[in-house]
C-alpha positions in Angstrom: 15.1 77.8 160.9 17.3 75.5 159.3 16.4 76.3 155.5 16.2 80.4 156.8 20.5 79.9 157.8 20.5 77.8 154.5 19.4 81.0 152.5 20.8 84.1 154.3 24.6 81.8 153.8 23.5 81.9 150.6 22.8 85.6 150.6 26.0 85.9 152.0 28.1 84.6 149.6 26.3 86.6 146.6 27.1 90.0 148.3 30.9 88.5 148.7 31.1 87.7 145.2 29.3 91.0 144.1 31.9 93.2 146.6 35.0 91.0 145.0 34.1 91.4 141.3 32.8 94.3 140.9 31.4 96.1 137.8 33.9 98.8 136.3 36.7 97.6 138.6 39.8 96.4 136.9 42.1 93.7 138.2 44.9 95.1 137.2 47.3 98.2 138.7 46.0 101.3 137.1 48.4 104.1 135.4 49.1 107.4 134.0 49.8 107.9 130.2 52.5 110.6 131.9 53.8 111.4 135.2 55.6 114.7 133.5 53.6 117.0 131.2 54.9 120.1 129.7 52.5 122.5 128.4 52.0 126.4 127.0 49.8 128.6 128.6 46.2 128.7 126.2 47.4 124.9 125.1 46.0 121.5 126.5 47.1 117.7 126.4 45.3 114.9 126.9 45.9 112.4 130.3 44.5 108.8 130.3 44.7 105.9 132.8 45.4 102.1 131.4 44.6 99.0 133.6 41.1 100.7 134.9 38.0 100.9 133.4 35.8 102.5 136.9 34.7 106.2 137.2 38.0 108.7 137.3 37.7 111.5 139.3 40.4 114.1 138.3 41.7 117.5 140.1 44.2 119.7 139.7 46.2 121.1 142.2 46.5 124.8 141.5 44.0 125.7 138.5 45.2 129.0 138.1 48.3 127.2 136.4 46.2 123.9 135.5 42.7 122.8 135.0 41.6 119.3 134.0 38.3 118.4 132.5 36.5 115.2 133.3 37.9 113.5 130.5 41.6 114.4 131.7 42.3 116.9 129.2 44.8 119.2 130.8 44.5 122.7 129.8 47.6 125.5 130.8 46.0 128.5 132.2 49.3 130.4 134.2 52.9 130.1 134.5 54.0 127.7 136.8 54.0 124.4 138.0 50.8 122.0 139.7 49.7 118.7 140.3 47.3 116.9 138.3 45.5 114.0 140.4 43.3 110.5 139.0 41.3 109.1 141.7 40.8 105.5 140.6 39.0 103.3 143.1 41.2 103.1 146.6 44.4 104.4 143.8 45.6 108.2 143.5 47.7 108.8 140.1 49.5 112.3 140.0 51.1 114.0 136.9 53.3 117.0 137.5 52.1 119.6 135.2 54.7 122.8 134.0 52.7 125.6 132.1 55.2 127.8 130.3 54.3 131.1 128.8 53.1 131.7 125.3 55.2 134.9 125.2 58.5 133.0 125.2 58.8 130.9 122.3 62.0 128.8 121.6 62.3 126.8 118.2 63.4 123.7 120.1 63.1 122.1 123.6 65.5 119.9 123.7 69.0 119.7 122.4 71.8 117.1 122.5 75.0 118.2 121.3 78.7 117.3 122.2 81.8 118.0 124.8 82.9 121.5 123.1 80.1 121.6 121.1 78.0 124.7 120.3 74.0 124.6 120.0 72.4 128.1 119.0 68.0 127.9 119.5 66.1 130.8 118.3 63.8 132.9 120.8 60.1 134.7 119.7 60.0 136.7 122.7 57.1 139.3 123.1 55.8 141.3 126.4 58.6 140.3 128.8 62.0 141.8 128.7 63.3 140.9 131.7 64.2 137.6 131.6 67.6 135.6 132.3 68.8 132.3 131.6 70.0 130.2 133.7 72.0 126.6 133.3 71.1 124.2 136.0 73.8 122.3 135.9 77.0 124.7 134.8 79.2 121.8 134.6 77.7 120.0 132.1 76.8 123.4 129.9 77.7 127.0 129.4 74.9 129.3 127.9 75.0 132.9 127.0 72.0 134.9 125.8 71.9 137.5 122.8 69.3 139.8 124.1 69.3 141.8 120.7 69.0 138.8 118.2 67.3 136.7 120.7 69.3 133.8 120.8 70.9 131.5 123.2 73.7 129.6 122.6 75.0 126.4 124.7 77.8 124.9 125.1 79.0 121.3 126.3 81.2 121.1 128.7 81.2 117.6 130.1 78.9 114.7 129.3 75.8 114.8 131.2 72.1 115.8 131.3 70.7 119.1 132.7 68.5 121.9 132.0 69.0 125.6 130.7 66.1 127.6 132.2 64.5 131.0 131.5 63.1 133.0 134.7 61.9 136.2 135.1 64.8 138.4 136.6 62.1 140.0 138.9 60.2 138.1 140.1 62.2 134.5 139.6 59.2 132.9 138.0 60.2 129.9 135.7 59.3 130.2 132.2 60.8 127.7 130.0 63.3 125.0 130.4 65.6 123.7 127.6 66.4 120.1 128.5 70.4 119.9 127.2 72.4 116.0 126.9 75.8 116.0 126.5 77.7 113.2 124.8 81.6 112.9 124.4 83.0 114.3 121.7 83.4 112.1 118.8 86.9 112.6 117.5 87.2 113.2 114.0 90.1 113.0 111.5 91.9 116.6 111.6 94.8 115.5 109.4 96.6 112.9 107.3 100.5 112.6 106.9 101.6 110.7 103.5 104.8 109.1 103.3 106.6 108.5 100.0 110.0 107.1 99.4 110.4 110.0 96.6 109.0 111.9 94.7 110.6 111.1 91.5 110.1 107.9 89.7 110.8 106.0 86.7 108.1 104.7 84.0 108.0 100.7 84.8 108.0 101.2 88.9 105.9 100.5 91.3 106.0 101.7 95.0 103.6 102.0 98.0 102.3 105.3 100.7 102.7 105.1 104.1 99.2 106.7 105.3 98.8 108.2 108.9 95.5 109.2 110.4 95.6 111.8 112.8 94.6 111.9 115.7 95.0 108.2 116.2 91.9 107.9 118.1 89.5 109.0 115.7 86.6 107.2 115.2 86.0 106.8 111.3 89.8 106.2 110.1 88.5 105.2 106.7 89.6 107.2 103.6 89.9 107.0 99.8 93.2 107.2 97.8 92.8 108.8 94.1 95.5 110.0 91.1 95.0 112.7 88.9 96.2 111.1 86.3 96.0 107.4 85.8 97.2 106.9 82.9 100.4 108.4 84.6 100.6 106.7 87.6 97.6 104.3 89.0 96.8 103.5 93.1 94.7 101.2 94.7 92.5 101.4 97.5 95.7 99.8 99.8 98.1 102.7 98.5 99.7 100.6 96.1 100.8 102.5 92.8 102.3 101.8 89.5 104.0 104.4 87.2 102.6 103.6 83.7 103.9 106.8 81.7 106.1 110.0 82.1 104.2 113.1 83.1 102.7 114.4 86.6 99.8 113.2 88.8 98.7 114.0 92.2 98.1 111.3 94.9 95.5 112.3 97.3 93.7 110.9 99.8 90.6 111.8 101.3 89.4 111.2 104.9 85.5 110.3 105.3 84.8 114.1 106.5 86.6 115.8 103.7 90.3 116.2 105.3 92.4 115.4 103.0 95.9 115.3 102.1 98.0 115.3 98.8 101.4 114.6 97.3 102.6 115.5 93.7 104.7 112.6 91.7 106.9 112.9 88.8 107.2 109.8 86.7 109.6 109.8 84.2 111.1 108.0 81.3 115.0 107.5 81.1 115.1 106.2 77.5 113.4 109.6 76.7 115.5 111.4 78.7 118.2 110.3 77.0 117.1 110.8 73.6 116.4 114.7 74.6 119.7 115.2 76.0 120.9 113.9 72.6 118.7 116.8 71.2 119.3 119.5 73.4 123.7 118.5 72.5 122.7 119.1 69.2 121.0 122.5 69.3 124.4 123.5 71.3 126.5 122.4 68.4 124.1 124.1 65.8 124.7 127.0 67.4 128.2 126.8 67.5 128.3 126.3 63.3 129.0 122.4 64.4 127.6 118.9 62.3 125.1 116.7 64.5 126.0 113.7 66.3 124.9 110.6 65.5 122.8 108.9 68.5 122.3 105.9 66.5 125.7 103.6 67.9 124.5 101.0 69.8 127.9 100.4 71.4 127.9 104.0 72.7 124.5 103.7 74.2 124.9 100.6 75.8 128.0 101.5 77.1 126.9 104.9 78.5 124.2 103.1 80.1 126.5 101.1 81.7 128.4 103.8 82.9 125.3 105.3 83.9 124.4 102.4 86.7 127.9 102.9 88.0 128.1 106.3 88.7 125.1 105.6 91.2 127.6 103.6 92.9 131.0 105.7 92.2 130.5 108.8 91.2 133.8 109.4 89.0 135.9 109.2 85.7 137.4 105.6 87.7 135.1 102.3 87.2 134.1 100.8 90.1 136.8 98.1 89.5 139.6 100.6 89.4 140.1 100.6 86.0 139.5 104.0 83.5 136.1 104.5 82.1 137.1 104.5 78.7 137.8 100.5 79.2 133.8 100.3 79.0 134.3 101.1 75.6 137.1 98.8 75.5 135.1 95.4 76.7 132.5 96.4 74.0 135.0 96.5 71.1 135.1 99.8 70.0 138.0 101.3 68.7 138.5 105.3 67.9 141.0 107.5 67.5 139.1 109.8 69.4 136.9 109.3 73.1 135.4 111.5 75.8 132.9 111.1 79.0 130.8 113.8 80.3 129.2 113.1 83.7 126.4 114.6 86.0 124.4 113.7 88.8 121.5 115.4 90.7 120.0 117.5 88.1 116.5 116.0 87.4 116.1 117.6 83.5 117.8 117.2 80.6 117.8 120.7 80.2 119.3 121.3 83.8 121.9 118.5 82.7 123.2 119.8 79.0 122.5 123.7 80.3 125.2 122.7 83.6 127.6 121.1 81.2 127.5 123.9 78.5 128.6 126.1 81.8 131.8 124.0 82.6 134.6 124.3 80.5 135.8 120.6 79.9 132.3 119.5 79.4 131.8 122.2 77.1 135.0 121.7 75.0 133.5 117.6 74.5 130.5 118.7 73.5 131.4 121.3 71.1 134.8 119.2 69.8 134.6 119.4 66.0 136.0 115.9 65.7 133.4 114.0 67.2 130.4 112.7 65.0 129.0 110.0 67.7 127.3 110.1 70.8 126.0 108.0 73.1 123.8 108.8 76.4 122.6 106.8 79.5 120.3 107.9 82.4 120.0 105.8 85.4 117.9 106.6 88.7 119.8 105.7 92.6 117.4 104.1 95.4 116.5 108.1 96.7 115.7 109.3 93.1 119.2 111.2 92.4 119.8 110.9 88.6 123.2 110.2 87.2 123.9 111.4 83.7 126.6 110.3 81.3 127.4 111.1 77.5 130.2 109.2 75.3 131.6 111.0 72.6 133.5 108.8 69.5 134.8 109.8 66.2 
């Protein structure tokens, strides 16, 4: 009796070990490759279970829209929606199944596009005209339907997630569903303001933009500054420039998405300025039967320069001292029997400068006096890029 009990406890704890670990049972908590399957009518997909190696016994809830094969292959036989089910041991997996119809084609399922964005998907529609689309969520989208080109466009509206559906206006059945995200809009550079301190400058100077991004909340500020003309005028990266020669160049600059913005520079050369006003005086005379003058008396220069640099500050026949302009001539040592001054200021040529003193009588009348064989000229440039022009006439 005593070695029967011995035996059967034996027994006993076999079967319990058997019951506990037994064969094709998985320790671990079984589960579904997907809880959410999307198919077309006529296609299939394949289900499988991880964490459980046992016998699966699978079933579909409605197989006129769903049918699943031993193996879990899912196949879409109707339009609509039903529940696919893997019986693993004492645990029931389920995967909601949506079978759309073959005769709606769209060329994409999902879209993610921006606040005031526009997305446009392409329909292949064949057998079913009446059809509508509807936005689940009209917040977050708007959508309108072009049933002669058959396309639907979206539209963001706020940021969010929802779904733009296509039923059947008859009968309401659900055909396909466009899954839609909506981010916030990225803002993006619209414009750029340069500012310049003139527009005019002198061969020699160097001067620096003032760049403004607009709006101010965009997310890539980030732009590149270029000249037309380098050898005219060079810029860096920081909107530094230099002017290196006279001529024109064009200063843009150029947000990351194209925007861009320009601003045209003239950079000129006084010395040559003056030496074509010195021309142009000449051709006047010429034409008047007169001798040339000579531009070659370095007093005269100098002292027109001089003159020059204070008509920025005084614009007159007076020094800025008080005294008469003709003393300039004076502190230099030149002595003539005869002396004159022509002054301008604001014309930016020298052909706007000798044209508007051929037009005023007293200018005129210096330039065209038979007793003068000198001439002297100076050219100087204010802080705002006004010019102020002077010519000294000697015998």
């Amino acid at each position: 009796m005593k070695l029967t009990r011995k035996i059967s406890g034996f027994i006993l704890v076999i079967i319990i070990t058997a019951n506990t670990f037994g064969a094709g049972v998985s320790a671990s908590t079984p589960q579904l490759s997907s809880n959410n399957l999307e198919i077309t009518e006529g296609k299939a997909a394949t289900l499988t279970v991880s964490g459980y190696s046992g016998e699966i016994k699978w079933w579909s809830s409605d197989r006129n829209v769903a049918a699943v094969t031993k193996e879990g292959k899912v196949g879409g036989i109707g339009v609509g929606t039903a529940v696919i089910y893997a019986q693993c041991g004492n645990v029931t997996l389920s995967c909601r199944v949506t079978v759309f119809t073959n005769k709606i084609i769209s060329e994409k399922t999902s879209v993610t596009i921006e606040t005031g964005e526009r997305a446009t998907i392409n329909f292949s529609i064949s057998s079913i005209e009446d059809i509508t689309f509807r936005a689940q969520d009209k917040s977050v989208v708007s959508s309108t339907y072009n049933a002669r080109t058959n396309t639907l466009n979206i539209t963001g509206l706020t940021p969010g997630k929802t779904q733009v559906r296509v039923f059947s206006r008859s009968n309401g059945k659900l055909y396909r569903d466009i899954s839609v995200t909506v981010k916030p809009a990225v803002a993006v550079v619209t414009s750029i303001g340069i500012s310049m301190s003139r527009t005019q400058y002198q061969v020699g100077e160097s001067g620096a933009l003032s760049i403004s991004i607009f709006p101010e909340n965009a997310a890539d500020k980030s732009y590149t500054i270029t000249s037309s003309s380098p050898a005219v005028l060079s810029v860096t990266q920081s909107g530094s420039f230099t002017c290196h020669s006279s001529g024109e160049a064009t200063i843009t600059v150029t947000a990351t998405n194209g925007v861009n913005s320009s601003r045209n520079v003239t950079v000129i050369s006084l010395e040559e300025f003056a030496v074509e006003v010195i021309r142009l005086t000449n051709i006047e005379r010429a034409n008047n039967g007169l001798s040339p003058l000579s531009g070659n008396n370095a007093i005269l220069n100098s002292s027109a320069m001089i003159r020059a640099e204070e008509a920025v500050s005084i614009f007159s026949h007076t020094r800025p001292n008080g005294s008469s302009w003709s003393t300039v001539l004076d502190d230099a040592g030149l002595r003539s029997s005869a002396i004159a001054e022509n002054i301008s200021q604001g014309r930016a040529t020298p052909e706007a400068t000798v044209a508007g003193w051929m037009n005023s009588a007293g200018h005129r009348k210096n330039i065209l006096h038979p007793d003068f064989n000198n001439i002297g000229v100076g050219v100087a440039m204010g802080s705002n890029g006004r010019l102020y022009w002077v010519q000294l006439f000697s015998r």
